[in-house]
mmCIF file of the N, C-alpha and C atoms, coordinates in Angstrom:
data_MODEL
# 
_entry.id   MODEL 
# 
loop_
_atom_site.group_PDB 
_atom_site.id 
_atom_site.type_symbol 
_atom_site.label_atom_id 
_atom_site.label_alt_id 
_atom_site.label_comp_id 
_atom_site.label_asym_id 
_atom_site.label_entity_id 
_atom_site.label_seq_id 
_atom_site.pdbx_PDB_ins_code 
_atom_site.Cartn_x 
_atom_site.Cartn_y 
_atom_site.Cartn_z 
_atom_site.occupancy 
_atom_site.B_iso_or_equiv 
_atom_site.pdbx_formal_charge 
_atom_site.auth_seq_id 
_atom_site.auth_comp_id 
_atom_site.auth_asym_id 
_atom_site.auth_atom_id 
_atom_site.pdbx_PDB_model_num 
ATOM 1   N N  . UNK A 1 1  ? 0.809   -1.194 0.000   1.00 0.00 ? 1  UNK A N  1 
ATOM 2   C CA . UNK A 1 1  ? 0.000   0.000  0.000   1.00 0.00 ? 1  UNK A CA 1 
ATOM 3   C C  . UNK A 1 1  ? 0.858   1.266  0.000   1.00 0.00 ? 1  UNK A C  1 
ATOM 4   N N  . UNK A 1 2  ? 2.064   0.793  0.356   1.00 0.00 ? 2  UNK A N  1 
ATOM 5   C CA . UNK A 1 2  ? 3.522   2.009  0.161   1.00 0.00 ? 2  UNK A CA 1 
ATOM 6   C C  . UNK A 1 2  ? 2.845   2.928  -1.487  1.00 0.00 ? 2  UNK A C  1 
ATOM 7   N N  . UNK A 1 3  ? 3.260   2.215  -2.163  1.00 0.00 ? 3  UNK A N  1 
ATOM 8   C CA . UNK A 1 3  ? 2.971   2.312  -3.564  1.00 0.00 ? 3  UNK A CA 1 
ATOM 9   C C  . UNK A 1 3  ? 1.523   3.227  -3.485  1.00 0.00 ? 3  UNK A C  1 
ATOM 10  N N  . UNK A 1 4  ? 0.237   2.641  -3.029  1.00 0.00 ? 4  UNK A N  1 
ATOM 11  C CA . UNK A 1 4  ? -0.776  3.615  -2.923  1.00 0.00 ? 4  UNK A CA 1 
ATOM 12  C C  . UNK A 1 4  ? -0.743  4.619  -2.744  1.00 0.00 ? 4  UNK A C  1 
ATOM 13  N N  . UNK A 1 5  ? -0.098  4.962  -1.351  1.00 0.00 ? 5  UNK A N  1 
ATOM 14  C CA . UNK A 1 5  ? 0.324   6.009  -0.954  1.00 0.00 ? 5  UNK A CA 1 
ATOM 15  C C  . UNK A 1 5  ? 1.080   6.928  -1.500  1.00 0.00 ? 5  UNK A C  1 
ATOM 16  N N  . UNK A 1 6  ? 1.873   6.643  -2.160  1.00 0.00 ? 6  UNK A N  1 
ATOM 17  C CA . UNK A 1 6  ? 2.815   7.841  -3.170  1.00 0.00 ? 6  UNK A CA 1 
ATOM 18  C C  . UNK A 1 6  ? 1.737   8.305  -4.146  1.00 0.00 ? 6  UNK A C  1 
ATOM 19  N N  . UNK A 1 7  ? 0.727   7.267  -4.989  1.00 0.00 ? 7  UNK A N  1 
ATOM 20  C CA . UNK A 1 7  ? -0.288  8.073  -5.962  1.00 0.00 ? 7  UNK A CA 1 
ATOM 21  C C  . UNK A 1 7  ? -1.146  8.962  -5.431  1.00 0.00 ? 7  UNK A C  1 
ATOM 22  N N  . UNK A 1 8  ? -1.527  8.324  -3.871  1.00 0.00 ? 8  UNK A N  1 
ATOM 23  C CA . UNK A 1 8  ? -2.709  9.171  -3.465  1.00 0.00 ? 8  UNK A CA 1 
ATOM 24  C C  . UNK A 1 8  ? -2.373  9.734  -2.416  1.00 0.00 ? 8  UNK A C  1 
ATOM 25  N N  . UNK A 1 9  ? -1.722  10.592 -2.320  1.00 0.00 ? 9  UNK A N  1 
ATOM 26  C CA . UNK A 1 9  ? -0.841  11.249 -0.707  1.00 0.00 ? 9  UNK A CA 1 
ATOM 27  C C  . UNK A 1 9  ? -1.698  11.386 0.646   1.00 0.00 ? 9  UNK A C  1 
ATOM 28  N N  . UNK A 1 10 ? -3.132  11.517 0.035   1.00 0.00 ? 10 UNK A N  1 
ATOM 29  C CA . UNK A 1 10 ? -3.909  11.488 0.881   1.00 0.00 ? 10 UNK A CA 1 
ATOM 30  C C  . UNK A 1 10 ? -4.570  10.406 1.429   1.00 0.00 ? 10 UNK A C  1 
ATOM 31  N N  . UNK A 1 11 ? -3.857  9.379  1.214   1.00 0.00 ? 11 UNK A N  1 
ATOM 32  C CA . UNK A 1 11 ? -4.662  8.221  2.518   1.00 0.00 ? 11 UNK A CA 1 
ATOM 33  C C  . UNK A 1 11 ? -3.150  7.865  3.217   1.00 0.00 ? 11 UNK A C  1 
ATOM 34  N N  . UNK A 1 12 ? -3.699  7.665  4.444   1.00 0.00 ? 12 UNK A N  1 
ATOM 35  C CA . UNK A 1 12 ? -2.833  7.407  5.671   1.00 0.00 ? 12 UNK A CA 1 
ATOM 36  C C  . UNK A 1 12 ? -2.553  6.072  5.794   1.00 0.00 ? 12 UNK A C  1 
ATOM 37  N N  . UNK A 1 13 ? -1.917  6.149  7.004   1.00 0.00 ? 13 UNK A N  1 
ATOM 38  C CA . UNK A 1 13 ? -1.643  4.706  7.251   1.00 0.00 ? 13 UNK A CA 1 
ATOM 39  C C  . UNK A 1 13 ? -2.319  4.388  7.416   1.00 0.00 ? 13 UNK A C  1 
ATOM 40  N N  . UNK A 1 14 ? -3.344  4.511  8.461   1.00 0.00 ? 14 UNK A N  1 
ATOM 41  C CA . UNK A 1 14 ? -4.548  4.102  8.935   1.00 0.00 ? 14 UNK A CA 1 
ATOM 42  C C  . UNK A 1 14 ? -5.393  3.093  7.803   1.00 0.00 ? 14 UNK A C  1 
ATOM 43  N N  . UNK A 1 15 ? -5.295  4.344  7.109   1.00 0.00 ? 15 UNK A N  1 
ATOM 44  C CA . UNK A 1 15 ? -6.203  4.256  5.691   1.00 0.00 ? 15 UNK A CA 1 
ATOM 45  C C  . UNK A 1 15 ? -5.792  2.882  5.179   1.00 0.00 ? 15 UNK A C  1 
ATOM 46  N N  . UNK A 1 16 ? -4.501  3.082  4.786   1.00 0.00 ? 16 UNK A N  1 
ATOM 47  C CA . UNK A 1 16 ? -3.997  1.936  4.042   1.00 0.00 ? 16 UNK A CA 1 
ATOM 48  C C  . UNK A 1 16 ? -3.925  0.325  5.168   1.00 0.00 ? 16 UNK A C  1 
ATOM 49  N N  . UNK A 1 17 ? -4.181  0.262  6.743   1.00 0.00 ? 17 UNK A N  1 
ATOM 50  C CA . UNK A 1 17 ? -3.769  -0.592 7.576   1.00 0.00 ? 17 UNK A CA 1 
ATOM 51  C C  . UNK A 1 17 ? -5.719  -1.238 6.893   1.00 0.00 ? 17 UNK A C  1 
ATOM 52  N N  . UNK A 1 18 ? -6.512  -0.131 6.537   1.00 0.00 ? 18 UNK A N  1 
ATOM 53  C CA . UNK A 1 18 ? -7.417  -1.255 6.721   1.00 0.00 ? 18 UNK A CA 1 
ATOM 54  C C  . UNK A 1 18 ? -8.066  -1.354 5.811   1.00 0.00 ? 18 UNK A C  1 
ATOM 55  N N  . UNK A 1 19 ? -7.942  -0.810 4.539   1.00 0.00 ? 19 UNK A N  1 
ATOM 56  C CA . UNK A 1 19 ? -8.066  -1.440 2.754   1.00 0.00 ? 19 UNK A CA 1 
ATOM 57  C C  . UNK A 1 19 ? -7.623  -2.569 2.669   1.00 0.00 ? 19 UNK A C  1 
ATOM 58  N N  . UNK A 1 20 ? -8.878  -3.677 2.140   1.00 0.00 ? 20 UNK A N  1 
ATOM 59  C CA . UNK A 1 20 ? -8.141  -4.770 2.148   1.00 0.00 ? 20 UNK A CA 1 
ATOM 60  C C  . UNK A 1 20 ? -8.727  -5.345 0.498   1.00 0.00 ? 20 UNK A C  1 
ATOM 61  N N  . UNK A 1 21 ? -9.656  -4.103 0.063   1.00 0.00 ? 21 UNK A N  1 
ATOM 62  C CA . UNK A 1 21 ? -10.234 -4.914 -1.592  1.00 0.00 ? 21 UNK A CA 1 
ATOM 63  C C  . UNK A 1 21 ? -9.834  -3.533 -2.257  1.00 0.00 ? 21 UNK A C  1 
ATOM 64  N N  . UNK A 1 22 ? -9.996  -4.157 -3.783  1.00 0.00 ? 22 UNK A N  1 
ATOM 65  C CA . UNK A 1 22 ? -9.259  -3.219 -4.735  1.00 0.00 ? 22 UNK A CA 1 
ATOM 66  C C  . UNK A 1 22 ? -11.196 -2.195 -4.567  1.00 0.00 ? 22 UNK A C  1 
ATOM 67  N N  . UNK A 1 23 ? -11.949 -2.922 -4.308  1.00 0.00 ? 23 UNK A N  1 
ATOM 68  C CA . UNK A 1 23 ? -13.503 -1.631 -4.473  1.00 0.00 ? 23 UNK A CA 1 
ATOM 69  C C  . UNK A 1 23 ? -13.074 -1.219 -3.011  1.00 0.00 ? 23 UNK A C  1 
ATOM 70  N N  . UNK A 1 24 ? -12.745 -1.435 -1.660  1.00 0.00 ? 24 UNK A N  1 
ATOM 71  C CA . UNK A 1 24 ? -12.572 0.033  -0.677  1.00 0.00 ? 24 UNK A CA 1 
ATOM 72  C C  . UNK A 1 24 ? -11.742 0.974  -0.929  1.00 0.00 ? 24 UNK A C  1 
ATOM 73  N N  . UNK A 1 25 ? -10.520 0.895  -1.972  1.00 0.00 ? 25 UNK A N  1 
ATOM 74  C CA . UNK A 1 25 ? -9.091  1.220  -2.185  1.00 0.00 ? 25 UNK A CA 1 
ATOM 75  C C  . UNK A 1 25 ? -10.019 2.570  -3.036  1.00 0.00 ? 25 UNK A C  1 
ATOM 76  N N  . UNK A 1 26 ? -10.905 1.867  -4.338  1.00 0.00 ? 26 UNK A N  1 
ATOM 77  C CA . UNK A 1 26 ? -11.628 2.727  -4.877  1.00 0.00 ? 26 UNK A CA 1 
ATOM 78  C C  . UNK A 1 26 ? -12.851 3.727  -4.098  1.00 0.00 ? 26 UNK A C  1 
ATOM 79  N N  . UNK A 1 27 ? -13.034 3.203  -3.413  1.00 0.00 ? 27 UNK A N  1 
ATOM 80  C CA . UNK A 1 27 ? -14.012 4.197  -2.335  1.00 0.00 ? 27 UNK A CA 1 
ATOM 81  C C  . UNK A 1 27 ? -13.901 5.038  -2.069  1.00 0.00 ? 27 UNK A C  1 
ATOM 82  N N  . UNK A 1 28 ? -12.263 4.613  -1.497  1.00 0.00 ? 28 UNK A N  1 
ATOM 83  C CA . UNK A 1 28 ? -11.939 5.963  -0.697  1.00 0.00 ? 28 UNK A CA 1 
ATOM 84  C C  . UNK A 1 28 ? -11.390 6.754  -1.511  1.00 0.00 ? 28 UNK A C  1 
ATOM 85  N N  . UNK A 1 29 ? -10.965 6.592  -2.695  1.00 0.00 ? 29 UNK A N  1 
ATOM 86  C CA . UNK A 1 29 ? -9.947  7.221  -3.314  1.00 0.00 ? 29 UNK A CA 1 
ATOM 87  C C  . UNK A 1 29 ? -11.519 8.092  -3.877  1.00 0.00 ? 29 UNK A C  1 
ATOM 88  N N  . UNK A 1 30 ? -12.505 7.643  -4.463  1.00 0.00 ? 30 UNK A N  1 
ATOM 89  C CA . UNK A 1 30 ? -13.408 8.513  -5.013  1.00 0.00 ? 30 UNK A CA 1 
ATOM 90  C C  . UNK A 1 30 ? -13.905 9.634  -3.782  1.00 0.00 ? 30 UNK A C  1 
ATOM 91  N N  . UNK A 1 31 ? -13.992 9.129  -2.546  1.00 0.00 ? 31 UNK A N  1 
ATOM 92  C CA . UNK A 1 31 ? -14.573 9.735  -1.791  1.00 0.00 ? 31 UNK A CA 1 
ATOM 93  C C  . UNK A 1 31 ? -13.547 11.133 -1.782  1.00 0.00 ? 31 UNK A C  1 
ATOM 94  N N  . UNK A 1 32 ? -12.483 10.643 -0.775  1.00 0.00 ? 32 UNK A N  1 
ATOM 95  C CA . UNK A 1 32 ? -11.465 11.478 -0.901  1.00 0.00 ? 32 UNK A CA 1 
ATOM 96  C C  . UNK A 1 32 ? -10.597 12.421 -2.353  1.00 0.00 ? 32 UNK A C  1 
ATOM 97  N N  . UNK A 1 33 ? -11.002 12.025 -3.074  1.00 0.00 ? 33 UNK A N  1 
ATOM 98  C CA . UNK A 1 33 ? -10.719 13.140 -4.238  1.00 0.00 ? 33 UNK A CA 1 
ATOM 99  C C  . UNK A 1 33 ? -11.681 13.813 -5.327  1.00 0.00 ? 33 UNK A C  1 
ATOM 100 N N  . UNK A 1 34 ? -12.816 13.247 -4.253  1.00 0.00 ? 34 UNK A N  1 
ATOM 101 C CA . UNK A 1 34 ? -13.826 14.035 -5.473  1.00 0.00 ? 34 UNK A CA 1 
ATOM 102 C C  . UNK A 1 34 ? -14.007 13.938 -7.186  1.00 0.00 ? 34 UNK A C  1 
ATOM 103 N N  . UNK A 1 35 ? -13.902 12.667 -7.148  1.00 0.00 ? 35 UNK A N  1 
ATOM 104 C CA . UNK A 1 35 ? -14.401 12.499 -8.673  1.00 0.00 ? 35 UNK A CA 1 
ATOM 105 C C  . UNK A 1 35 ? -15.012 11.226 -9.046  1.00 0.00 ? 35 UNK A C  1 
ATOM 106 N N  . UNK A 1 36 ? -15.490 11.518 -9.544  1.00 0.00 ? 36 UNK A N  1 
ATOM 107 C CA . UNK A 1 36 ? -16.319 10.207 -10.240 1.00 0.00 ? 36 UNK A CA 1 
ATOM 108 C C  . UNK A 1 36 ? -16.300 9.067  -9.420  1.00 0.00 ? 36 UNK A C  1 
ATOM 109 N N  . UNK A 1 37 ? -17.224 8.153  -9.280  1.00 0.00 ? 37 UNK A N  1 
ATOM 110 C CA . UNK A 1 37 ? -17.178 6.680  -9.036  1.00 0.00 ? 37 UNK A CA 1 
ATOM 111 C C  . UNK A 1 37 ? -16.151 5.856  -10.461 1.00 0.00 ? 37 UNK A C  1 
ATOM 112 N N  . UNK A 1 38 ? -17.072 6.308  -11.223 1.00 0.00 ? 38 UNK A N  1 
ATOM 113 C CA . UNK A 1 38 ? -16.377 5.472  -12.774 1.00 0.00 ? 38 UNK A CA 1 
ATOM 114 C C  . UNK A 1 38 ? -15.141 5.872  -13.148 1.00 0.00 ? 38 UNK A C  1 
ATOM 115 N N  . UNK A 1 39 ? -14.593 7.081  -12.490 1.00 0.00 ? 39 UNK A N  1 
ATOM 116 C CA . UNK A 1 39 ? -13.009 7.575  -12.757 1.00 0.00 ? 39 UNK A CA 1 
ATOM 117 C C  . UNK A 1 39 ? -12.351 7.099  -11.765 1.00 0.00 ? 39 UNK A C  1 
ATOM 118 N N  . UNK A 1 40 ? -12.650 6.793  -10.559 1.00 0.00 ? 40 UNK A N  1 
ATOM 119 C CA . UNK A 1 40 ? -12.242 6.078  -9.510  1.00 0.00 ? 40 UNK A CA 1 
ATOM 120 C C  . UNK A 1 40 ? -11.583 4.789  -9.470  1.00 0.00 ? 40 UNK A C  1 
ATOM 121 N N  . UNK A 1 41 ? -12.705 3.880  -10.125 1.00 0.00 ? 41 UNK A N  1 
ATOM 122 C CA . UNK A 1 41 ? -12.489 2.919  -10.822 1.00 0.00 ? 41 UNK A CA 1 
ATOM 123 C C  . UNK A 1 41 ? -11.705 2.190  -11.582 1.00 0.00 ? 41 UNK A C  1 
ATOM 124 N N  . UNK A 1 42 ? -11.253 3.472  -12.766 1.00 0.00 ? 42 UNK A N  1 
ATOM 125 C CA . UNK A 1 42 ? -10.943 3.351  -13.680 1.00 0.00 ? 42 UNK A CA 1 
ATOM 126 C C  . UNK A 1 42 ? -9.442  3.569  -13.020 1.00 0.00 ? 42 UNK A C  1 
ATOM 127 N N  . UNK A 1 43 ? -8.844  4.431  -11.911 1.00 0.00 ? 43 UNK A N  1 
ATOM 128 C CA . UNK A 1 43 ? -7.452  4.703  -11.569 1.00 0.00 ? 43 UNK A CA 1 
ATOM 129 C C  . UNK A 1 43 ? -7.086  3.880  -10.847 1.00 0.00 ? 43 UNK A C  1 
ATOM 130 N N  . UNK A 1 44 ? -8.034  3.211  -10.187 1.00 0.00 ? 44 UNK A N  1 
ATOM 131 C CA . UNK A 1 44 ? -7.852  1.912  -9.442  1.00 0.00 ? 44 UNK A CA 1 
ATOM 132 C C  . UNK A 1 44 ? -7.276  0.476  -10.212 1.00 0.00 ? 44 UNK A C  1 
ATOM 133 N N  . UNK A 1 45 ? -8.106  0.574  -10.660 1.00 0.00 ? 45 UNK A N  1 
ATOM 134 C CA . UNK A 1 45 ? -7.776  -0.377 -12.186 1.00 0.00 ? 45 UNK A CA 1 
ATOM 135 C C  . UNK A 1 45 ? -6.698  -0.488 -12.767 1.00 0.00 ? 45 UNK A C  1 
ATOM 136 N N  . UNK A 1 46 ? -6.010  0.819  -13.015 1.00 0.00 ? 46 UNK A N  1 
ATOM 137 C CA . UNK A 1 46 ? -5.063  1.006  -14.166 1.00 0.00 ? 46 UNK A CA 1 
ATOM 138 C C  . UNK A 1 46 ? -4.113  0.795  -13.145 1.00 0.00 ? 46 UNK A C  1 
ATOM 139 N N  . UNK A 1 47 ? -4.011  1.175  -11.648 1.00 0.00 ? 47 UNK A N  1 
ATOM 140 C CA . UNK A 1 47 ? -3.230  1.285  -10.639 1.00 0.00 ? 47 UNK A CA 1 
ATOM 141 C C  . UNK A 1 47 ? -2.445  -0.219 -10.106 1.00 0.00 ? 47 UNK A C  1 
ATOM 142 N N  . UNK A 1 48 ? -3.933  -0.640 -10.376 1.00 0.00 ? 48 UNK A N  1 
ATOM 143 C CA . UNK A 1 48 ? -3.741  -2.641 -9.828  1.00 0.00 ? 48 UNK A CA 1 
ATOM 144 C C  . UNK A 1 48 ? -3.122  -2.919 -10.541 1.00 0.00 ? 48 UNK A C  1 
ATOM 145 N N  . UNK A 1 49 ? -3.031  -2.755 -11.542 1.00 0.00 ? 49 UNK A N  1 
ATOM 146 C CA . UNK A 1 49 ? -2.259  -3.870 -12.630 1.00 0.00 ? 49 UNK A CA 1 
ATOM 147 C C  . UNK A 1 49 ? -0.633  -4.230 -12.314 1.00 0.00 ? 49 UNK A C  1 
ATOM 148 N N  . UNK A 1 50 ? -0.779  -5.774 -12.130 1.00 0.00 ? 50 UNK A N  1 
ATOM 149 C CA . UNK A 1 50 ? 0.485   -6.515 -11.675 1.00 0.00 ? 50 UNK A CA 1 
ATOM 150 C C  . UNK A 1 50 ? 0.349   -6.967 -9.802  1.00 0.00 ? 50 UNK A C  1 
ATOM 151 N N  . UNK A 1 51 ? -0.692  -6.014 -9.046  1.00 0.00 ? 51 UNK A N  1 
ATOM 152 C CA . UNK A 1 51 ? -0.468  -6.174 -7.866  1.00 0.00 ? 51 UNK A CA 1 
ATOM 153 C C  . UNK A 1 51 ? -1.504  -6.890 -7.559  1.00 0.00 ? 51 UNK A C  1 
ATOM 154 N N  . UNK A 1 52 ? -1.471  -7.306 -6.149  1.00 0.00 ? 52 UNK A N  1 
ATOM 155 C CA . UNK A 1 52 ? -2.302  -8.185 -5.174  1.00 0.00 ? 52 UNK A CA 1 
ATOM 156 C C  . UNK A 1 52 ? -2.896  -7.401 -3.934  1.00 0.00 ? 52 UNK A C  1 
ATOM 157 N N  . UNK A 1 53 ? -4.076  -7.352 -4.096  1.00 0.00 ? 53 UNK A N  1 
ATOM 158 C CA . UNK A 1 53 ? -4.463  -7.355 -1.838  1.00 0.00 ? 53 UNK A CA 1 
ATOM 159 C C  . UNK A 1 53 ? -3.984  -8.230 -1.079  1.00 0.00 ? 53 UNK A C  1 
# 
């Protein structure tokens, strides 16, 4: 979630101690940056690629 954290500066440790699916990872990231569900998604997506929960 190191890696998360550098894209999205804004989730914490916290944040990251208790994301455990690629849809909460997207949650919060929509919640917290204000955009789209479906753009959310979509950065999540492009983000996962190669990695694991």
């Amino acid at each position: 979630m190191k890696d998360a954290q550098q894209k999205w500066p804004f989730l914490t440790n916290f944040d990251c101690s208790t994301i455990k699916t690629e849809g909460q990872l997207g949650s919060m990231v929509k919640t917290r940056s204000g955009i789209t569900d479906e753009q959310a998604k979509l950065d999540v997506g492009a983000w996962m690629q190669g990695k694991r929960f």
